[in-house]
Every structure is written in structure tokens, then in C-alpha cells.
C-alpha positions in Angstrom: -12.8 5.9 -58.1 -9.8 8.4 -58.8 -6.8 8.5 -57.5 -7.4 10.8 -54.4 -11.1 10.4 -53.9 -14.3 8.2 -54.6 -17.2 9.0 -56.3 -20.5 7.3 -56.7 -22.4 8.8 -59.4 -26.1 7.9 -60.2 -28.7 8.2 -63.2 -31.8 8.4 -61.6 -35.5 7.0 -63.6 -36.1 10.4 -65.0 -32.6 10.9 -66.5 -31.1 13.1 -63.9 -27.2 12.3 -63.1 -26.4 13.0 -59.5 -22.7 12.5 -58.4 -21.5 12.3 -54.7 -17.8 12.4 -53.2 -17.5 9.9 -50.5 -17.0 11.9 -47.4 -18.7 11.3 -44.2 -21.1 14.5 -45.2 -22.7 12.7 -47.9 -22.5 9.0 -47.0 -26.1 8.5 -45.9 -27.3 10.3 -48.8 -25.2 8.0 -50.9 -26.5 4.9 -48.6 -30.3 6.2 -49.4 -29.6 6.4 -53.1 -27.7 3.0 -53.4 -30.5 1.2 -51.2 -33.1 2.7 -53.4 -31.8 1.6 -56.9 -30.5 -1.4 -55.8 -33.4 -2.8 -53.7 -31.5 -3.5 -50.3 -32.6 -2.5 -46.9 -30.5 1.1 -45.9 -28.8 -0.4 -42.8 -27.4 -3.3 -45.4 -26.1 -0.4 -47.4 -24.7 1.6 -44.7 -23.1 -1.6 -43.2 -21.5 -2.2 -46.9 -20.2 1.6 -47.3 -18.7 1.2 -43.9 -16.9 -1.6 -45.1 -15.6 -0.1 -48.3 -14.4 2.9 -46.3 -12.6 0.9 -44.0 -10.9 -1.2 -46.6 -10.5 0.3 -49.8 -10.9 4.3 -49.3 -7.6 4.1 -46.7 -5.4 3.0 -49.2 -7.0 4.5 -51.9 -7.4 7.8 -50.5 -4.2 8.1 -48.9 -1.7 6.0 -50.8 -3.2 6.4 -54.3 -3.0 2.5 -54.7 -4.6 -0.8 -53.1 -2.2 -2.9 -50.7 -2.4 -6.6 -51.9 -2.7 -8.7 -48.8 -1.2 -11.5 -51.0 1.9 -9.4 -51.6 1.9 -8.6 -48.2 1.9 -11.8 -46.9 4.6 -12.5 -49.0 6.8 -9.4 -48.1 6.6 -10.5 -44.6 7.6 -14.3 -45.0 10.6 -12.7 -47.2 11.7 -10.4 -44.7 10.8 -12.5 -41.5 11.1 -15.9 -42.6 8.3 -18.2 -43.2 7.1 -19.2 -39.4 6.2 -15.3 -39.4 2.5 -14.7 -37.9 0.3 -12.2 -39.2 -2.8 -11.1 -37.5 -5.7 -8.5 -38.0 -7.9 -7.7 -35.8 -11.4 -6.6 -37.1 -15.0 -6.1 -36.1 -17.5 -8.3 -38.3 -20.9 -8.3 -39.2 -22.3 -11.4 -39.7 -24.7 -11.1 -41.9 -22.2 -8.8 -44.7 -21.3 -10.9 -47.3 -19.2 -9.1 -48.8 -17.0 -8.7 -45.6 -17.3 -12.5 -45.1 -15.7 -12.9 -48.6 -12.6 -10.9 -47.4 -12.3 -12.7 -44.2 -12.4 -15.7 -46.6 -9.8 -14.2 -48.2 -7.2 -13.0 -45.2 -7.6 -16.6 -44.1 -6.8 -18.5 -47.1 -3.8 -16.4 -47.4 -2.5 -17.5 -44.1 -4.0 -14.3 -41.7 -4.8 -15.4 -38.3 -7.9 -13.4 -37.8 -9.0 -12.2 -34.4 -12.5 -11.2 -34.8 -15.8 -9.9 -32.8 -19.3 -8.8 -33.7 -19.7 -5.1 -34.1 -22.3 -3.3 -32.3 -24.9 -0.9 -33.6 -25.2 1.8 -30.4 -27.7 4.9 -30.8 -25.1 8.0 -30.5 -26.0 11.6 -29.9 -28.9 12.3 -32.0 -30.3 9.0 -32.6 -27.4 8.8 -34.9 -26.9 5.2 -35.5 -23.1 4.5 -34.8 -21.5 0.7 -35.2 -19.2 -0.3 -32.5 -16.2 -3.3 -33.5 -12.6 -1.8 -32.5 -10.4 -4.8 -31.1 -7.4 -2.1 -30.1 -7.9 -3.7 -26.9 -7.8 -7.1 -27.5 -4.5 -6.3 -29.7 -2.9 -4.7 -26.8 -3.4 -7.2 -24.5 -2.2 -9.7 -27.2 0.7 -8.1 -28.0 2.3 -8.1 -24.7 0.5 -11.0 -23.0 2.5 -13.3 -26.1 5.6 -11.1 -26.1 7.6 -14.6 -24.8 7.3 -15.6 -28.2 8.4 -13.5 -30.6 11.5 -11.3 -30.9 9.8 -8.6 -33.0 6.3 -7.6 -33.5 5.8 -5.4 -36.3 2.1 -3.0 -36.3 0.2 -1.3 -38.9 -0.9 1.6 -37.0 -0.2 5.0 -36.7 -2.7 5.1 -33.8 -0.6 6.7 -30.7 -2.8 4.3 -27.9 -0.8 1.9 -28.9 2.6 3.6 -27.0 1.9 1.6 -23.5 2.0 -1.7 -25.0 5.3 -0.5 -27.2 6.5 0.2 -24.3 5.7 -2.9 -22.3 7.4 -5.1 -24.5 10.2 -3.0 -25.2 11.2 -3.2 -21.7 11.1 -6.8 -22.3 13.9 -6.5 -24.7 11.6 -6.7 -27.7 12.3 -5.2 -31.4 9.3 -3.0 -32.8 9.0 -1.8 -36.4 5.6 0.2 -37.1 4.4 0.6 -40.4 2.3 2.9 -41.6 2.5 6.4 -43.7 3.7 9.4 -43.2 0.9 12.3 -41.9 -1.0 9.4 -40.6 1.4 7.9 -37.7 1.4 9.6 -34.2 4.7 11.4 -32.9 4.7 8.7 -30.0 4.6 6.0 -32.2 7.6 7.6 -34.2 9.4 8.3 -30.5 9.2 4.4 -29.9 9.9 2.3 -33.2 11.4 1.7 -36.5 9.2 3.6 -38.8 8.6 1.6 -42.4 6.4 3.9 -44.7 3.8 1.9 -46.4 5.1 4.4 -49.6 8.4 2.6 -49.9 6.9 -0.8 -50.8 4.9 0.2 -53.2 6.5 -2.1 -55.9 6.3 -4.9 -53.5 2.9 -4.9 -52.1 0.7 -3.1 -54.3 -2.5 -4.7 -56.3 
């Protein structure tokens, strides 16, 4: 795992190295080799390269460094005081343990975690595709609680998001978006404070 990019590399029974970037062109080549050394059924891989894409290569890939949801926690009860609420919003597979362990993590921590089972859905193809965004349920969250919070702060750069900034700003509500710059939509940059995730590296970084 380099700074800019993650690479699985793997020495195969007669010798032969083979090395992979993970990009979205080799992923089920790199899910057919993991599965085959490691013993595991392929859609157990798959699931479990999903997850590290979702939750390590992000910050790894775009930061250079891991945010520490420990540190992060603790960033916002500095800034926000300590009745601050922190959700995430994620799609789970039950039967990942590894994603179970993070959950694990998030809660003991003090995350309140809003969760649903993802979906596998046959896409164009037959490609298999797994279905688990809550951008919905956050939405409706967001403004349907907006009575009891002055400011609501998001880690998003995703510009669907600009009707519920909107809705609660005409409710006289403060909205700070955090996020990094390249990856944070011009209507999300129209509507908020922006915080760059960047700036707080000494603060929440693993």
C-alpha cells in the first residue's frame, strides 16, 4: 500500500510473482486470485475488496493518510462540545466479518450508526453489482431532525445533497461540509462552510 495507490502482489505455486494496482479494471482478477490462495468463496472476496475500497482506499488514495475515527470523534466533541452527535450511514453485509468489526468499532467510539442490508442486483451484463447507499435516509434525517440541532456538519462532497442544505438552511440552520478539495461539488461549495479534510491532518490522522 503506497501512498497514492494499492497494490496486491501475489506468488503463485510455481514461483511466478504477479502484482495488481487496485483499480476497478483489475478488481475481479484480484478477487479470483485472493479467493484462490486463500480458500474463500469469490463473492466473500469481492464483498471484502468492496469494503476495503470503500474504507481504506478513499483516504488512502486521495489524502495519502488514514482518518482515525477516534481522533475524529474527538475533534468534533472539542469543537462542538460533548453532547455532539455523530452519525454514518452505511450499507452492511451481514455475514462480512470484517465489516462487523468496524461497525463494532464506530459504535464503541460513540457513532450512532444508521444501517441497512445491501443488495446484490444483476446489472448490465450479468455483472453482479451490490446495492447499500442510505443518501436517502440521510436526507430525510437531516431535515426531518433539523428542530434539534443548530448546525449539522457532512462529510460529503456529493452535490445531491444541495436540496436538503437548502431545506434546513431556510430554517435558519448553520452547515459546514467537510470534505477535500477536487472531490466536493460546486453546489455543495455554493451552500456551506467548506473544511478540507487536508487541514486536520495533525488532528485526525491514524
Amino acid at each position: 500500500m503506497g501512498e497514492d495507490h494499492i497494490y496486491f502482489i501475489f506468488k503463485m505455486a510455481d514461483g511466478e510473482i504477479k502484482e495488481y494496482e487496485y483499480k476497478e479494471e483489475n478488481r475481479l482478477e484480484i478477487a479470483r486470485l485472493c479467493s484462490q490462495l486463500n480458500g474463500d468463496p469469490l463473492e466473500k472476496t469481492t464483498q471484502l475488496l468492496d469494503y476495503l475500497a470503500e474504507n481504506v482506499f478513499y483516504t488512502q488514495k486521495i489524502l495519502g493518510w488514514r482518518i482515525s475515527y477516534q481522533k475524529l470523534m474527538a475533534y468534533f466533541k472539542r469543537e462542538c462540545g460533548e453532547d455532539v452527535k455523530c452519525f454514518i450511514y452505511k450499507g452492511v453485509d451481514e455475514f462480512n466479518a470484517d465489516q462487523r468489526k468496524f461497525l463494532d468499532m464506530l459504535d464503541i467510539n460513540g457513532y450512532i450508526l444508521r444501517t441497512k442490508s445491501v443488495k446484490k442486483i444483476k446489472g448490465r451484463g450479468g455483472k453482479t453489482e451490490w446495492k447499500g447507499n442510505l443518501d436517502i435516509e440521510l436526507a430525510f434525517e437531516i431535515d426531518d431532525t433539523k428542530d434539534k440541532y443548530d448546525t449539522a456538519i457532512l462529510l460529503s462532497g456529493d452535490s445531491d445533497f444541495s436540496v436538503p442544505i437548502d431545506r434546513i438552511k431556510k430554517a435558519g440552520k448553520r452547515i459546514i461540509v467537510m470534505s477535500t478539495r477536487g472531490h466536493i461539488s460546486k453546489e455543495l461549495l455554493e451552500r456551506a462552510k467548506f473544511i478540507d479534510f487536508r487541514k486536520l491532518k495533525q488532528e485526525i490522522s491514524k
